[in-house]
C-alpha positions in Angstrom: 56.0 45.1 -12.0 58.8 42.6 -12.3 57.7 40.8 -8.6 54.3 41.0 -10.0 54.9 38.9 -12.8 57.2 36.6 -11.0 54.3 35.5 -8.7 52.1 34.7 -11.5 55.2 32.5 -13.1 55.4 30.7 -9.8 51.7 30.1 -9.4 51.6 28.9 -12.6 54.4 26.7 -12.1 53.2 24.7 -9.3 49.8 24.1 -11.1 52.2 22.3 -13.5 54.1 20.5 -11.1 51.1 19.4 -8.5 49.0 18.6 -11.2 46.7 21.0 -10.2 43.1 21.6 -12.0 41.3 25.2 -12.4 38.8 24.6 -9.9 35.1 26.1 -10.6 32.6 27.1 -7.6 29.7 24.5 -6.8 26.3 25.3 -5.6 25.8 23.8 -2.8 22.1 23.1 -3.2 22.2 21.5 -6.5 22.1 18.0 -6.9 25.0 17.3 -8.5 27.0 18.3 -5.3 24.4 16.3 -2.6 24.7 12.3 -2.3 21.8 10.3 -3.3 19.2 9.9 -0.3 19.7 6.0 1.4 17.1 3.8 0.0 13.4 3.3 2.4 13.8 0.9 4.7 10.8 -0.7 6.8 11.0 0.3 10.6 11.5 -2.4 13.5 8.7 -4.6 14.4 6.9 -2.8 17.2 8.0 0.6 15.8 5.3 2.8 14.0 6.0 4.3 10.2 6.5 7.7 10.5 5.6 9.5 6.8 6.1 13.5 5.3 3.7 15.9 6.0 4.2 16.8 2.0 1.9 14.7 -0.6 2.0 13.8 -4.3 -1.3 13.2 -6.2 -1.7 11.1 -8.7 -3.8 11.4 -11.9 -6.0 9.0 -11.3 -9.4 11.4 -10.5 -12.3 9.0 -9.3 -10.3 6.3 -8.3 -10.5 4.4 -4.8 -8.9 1.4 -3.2 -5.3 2.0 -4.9 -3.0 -0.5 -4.4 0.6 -1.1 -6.0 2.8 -3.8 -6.7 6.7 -3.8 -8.1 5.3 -2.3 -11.6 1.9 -1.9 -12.0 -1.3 -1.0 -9.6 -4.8 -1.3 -9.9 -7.9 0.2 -8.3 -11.8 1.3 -8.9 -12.3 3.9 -11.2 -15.4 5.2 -12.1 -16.9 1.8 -10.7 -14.7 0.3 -13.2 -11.7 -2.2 -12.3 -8.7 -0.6 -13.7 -5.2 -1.0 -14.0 -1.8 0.6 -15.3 1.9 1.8 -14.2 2.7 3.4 -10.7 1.7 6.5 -10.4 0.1 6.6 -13.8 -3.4 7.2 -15.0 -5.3 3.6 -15.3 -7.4 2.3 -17.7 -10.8 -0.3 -17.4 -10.0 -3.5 -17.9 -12.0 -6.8 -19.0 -13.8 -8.7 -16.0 -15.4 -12.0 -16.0 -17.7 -12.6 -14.2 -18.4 -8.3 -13.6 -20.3 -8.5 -10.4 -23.3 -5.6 -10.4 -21.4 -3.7 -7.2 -17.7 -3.9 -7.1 -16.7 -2.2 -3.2 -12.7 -2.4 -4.1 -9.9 -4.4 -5.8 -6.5 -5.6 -4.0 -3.5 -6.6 -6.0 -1.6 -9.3 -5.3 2.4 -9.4 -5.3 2.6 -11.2 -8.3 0.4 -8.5 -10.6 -1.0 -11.6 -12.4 -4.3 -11.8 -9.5 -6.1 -9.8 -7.8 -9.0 -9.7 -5.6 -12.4 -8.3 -5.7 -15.4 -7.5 -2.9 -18.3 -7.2 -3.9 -22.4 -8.4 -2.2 -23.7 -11.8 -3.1 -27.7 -12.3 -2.2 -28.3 -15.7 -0.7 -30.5 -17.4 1.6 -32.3 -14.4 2.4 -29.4 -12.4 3.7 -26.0 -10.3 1.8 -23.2 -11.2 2.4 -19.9 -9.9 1.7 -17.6 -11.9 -0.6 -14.6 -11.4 -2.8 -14.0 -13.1 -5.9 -10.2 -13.8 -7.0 -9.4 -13.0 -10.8 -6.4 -14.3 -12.9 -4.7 -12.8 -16.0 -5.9 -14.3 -19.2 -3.2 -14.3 -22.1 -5.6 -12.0 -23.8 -5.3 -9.4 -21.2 -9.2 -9.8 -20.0 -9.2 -11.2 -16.3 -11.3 -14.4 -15.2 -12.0 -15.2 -11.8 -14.0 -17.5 -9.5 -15.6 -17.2 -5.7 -12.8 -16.8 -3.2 -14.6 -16.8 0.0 -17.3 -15.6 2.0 -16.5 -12.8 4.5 -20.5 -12.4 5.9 -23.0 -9.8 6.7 -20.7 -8.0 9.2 -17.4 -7.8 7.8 -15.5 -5.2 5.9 -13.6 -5.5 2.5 -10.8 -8.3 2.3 -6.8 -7.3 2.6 -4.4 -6.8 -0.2 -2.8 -10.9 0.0 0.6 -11.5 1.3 3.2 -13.3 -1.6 4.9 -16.8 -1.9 3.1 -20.3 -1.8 1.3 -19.5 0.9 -1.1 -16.7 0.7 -2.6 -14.6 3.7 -5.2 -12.0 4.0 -7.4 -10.5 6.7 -10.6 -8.7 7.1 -12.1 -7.1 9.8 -14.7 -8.8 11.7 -17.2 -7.5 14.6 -15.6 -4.4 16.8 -12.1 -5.0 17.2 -11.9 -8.2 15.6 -9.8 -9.6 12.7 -10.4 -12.7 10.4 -7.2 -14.3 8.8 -7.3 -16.6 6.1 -4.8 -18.0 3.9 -4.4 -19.8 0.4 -1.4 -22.7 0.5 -1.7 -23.5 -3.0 -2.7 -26.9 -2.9 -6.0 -26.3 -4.3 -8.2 -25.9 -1.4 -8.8 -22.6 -1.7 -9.6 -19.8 1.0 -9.8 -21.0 4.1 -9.9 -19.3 7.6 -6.0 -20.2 9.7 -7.0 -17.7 13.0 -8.8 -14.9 14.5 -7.2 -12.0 15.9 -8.7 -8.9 18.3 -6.9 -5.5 18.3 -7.6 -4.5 22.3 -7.3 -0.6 21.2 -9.9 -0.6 18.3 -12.0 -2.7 20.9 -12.1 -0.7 23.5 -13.3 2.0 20.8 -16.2 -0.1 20.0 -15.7 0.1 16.3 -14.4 -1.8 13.4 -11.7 -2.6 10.9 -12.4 -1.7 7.5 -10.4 -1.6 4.2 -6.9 -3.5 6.1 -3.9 -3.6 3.7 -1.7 -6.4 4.1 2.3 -6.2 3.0 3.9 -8.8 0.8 6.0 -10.4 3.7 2.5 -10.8 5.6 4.3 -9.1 8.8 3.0 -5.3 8.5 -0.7 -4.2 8.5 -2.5 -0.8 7.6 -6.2 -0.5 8.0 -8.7 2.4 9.0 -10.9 2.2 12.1 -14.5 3.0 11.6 -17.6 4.0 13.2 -19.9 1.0 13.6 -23.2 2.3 12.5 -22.0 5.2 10.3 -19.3 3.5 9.0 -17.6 7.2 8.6 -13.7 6.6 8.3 -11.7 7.8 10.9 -8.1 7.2 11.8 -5.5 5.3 9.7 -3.8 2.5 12.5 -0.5 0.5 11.6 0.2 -3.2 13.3 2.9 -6.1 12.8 4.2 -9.1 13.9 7.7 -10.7 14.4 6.1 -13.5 12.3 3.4 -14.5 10.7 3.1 -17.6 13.2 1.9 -14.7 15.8 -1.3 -12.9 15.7 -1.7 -9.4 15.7 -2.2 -8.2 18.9 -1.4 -4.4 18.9 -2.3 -1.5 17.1 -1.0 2.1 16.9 -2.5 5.2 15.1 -0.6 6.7 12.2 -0.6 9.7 13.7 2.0 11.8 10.8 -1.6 10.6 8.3 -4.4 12.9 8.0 -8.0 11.6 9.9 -10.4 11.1 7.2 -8.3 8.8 4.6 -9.7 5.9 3.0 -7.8 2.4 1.5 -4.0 3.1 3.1 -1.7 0.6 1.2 2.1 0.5 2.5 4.7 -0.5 -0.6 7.1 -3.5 0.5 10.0 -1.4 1.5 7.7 1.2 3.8 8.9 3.8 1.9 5.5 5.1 0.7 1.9 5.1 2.1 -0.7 5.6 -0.7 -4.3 6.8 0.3 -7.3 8.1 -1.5 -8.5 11.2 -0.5 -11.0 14.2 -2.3 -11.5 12.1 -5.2 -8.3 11.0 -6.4 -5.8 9.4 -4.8 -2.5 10.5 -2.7 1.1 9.0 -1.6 3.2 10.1 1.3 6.9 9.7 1.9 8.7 8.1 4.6 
């Protein structure tokens, strides 16, 4: 009994003298005990995303043609343009002029315009067109004719940031239209034409094309010519925006069958509307 206690004396002891703590088991799965995951990063140019099998949906029900900037995002609700937090449910907001037939809305980076498709009947034909819109004081939005995208194309690009903006739409099969804003008041106009061999050689078109902030990455969904069914979601960049694109590559860890992909800046999430509502997916 006396050896017993003496070992209990000395253990105590060298607590005392190592400064020694009562140490308490951890689970290993809980988060206090795991390091914080590296932020998203965006891949090398030339190298495809890759995103999670496993989605989030957000409550936005009815909503299409989604897209996010640093705080807020906006899309199409209902037919109505609409606009709140990430990954919040949006509310209508005040449009002027509210064309009859709105296709989609792209944000810009600066959350204070955005862009709007919709059909404008002239000289005997429809065209496609989107109107650019700018944040009143108020909170309504006011815009004015951007540019004229023609009887063939599909829906214009979320725009790229800084002084001088770029967007894209797809053309006829394979093509892509690339036009850009330099702020000095001139507008819209076209700066150069690119074709993507691979959608080409498909015979079928780019529709609803999402363009990142830095102008380098592009998301967009290939589509039947005549049905104009979606099909496959297909990623292409560029080393700069001096070059064109010139080379596409299917997502291939997205679903077939996803409409309006946007990419956030840092590649870190791929939002899509699908069902109804709208979807992200993790890098």
């Amino acid at each position: 009994m006396k050896l017993k206690w003496a070992v209990l004396v000395l253990a105590c002891g060298c607590n005392q003298v190592f400064g020694l703590n009562e140490t308490t088991s951890i689970d290993g799965s809980s988060p206090e005990s795991l390091p914080p995951p590296p932020p998203p990063e965006c891949p090398a140019i030339g190298v495809v995303p890759a995103f999670r099998s496993r989605t989030t949906q957000l409550p936005v029900p009815g909503c299409i043609s989604y897209t996010v900037g640093a705080t807020h995002a906006m899309g199409v609700c209902a037919g109505e343009v609409s606009r709140g937090n990430i990954d919040q449910a949006l509310s209508a907001v005040t449009i002027t002029p509210r064309p009859a037939y709105i296709i989609d809305t792209r944000v810009d980076p600066s959350l204070d315009r955005f862009l709007l498709t919709t059909t404008v009947f002239e000289s005997g034909r429809t065209n496609l067109v989107f109107f650019e819109y700018q944040l009143q004081p108020n909170g309504d939005w006011v815009g004015t004719r951007g540019y004229t995208l023609g009887q063939t194309a599909s829906s214009i690009s979320t725009p790229s940031g800084g002084s001088d903006r770029l967007a894209v739409y797809g053309g006829s099969a394979g093509a892509l239209v690339e036009i850009h804003d330099d702020g000095t008041g001139a507008g819209w106009v076209g700066r150069m034409d690119h074709v993507i061999p691979e959608v080409m050689a498909m015979g079928r078109v780019i529709i609803q094309p999402s363009l990142s902030p830095d102008g380098r990455r592009l998301m967009f969904v290939v589509a039947d010519d005549f049905s104009m069914e979606t099909g496959v979601v297909y990623y292409a960049d560029r080393a700069s925006i001096a070059d064109p694109f010139v080379t596409a590559h299917a997502v291939d860890s997205l679903p077939s069958g996803i409409g309006w992909p946007q990419m956030t800046a840092d590649c870190g999430r791929l939002y899509y509307a699908a069902l109804g509502t709208v979807f992200y997916a993790e890098q």
